[in-house]
C-alpha positions as CSV (number, residue, x, y, z in Angstrom):
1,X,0.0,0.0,0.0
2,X,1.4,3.6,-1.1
3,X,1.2,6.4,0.9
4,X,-2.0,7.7,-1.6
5,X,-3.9,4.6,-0.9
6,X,-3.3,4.9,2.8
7,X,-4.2,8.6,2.8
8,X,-7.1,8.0,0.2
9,X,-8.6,5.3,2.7
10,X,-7.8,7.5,5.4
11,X,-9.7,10.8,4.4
12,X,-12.3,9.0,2.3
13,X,-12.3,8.9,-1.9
14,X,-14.4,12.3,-2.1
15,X,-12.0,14.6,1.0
16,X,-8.7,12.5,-0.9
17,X,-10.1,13.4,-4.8
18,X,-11.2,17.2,-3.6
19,X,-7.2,17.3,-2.7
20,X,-6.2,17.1,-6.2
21,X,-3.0,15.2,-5.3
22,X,-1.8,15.2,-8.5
23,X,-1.3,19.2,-8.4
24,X,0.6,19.8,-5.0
25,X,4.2,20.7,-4.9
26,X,6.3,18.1,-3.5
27,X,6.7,20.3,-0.1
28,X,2.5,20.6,0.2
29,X,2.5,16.6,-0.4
30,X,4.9,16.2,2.6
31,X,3.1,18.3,4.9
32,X,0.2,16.6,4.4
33,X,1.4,12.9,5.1
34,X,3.6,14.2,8.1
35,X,0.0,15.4,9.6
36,X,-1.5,12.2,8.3
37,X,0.9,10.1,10.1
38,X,0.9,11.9,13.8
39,X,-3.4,11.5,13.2
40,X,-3.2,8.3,13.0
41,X,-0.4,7.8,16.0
42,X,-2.2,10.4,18.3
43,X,-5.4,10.9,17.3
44,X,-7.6,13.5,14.8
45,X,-7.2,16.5,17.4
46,X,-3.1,16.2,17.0
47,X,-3.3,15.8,13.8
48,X,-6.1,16.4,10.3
49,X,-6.6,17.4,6.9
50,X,-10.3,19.2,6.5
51,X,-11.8,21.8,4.7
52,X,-13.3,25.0,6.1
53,X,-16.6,25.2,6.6
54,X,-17.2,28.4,8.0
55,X,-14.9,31.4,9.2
56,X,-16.8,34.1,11.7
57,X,-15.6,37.2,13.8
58,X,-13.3,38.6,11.0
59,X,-11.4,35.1,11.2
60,X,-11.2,34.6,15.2
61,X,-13.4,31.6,15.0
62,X,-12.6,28.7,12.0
63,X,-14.9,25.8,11.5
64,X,-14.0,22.8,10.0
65,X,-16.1,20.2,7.7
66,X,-14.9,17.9,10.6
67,X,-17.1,19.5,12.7
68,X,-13.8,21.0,14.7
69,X,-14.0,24.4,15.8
70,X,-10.9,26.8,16.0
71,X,-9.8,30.3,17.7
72,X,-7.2,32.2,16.2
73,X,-4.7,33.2,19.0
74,X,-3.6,36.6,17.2
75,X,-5.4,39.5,15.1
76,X,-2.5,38.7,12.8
77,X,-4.0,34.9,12.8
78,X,-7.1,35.7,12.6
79,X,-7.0,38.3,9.2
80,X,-4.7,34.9,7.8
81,X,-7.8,32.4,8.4
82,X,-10.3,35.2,7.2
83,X,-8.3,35.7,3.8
84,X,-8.9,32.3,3.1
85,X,-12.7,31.6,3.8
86,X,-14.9,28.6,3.3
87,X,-13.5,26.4,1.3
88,X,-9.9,26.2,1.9
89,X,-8.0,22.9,1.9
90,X,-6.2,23.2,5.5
91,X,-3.9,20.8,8.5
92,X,-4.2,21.0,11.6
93,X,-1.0,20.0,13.6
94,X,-0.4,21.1,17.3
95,X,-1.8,24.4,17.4
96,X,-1.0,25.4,13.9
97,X,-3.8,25.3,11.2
98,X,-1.9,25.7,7.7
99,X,-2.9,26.4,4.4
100,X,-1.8,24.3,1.8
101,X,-2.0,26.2,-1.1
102,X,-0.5,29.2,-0.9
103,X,1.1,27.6,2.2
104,X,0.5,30.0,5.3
105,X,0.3,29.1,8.8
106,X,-1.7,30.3,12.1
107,X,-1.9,29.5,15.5
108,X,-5.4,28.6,17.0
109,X,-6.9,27.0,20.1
110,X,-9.9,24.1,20.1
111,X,-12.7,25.7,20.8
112,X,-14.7,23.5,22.8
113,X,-18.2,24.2,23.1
């Protein structure tokens, strides 16, 4: 089993087909299996691939199709996560929610409600 097969079973054929694989730079490729592979050591909350839902509050608050919700730590984070609005293809590793394409990063909190 490759790597694509194991992240295609992974995220499901629709999330893994909506990542259009096939047109990621080798570096946005990477950073999506290193988050793949913590996920599946330590659990979706250290670790997921998702696409955003829903961004409120000018960015503060980020809402995954995963049903995860996010705080951006910063104003700085926050305008980040608001330029990039439903839709986006992001990771979330430890804190960090990155963009994978243009590649940006900023730091949130789980919101738990």
């Amino acid at each position: 089993m490759t790597h694509n097969d194991a992240l295609a079973a992974f995220l499901g054929p629709e999330l893994f087909q909506r990542l259009d694989w096939h047109r990621l730079t080798q570096g946005q490729r990477e950073a999506i299996l290193s988050v793949f592979r913590v996920g599946l050591g330590a659990g979706a909350q250290s670790g997921s691939v998702s696409m955003i839902d829903a961004v409120m509050g000018g960015g503060r608050v980020l809402i995954c199709e995963d049903g995860s919700h996010w705080a951006a730590r910063e104003s700085d984070d926050a305008e980040l996560i608001d330029d990039w609005g439903e839709g986006a293809l992001v990771a979330i590793h430890r804190q960090l929610v990155y963009r994978l394409d243009p590649y940006q990063a900023a730091e949130v909190d789980l919101l738990k409600l």
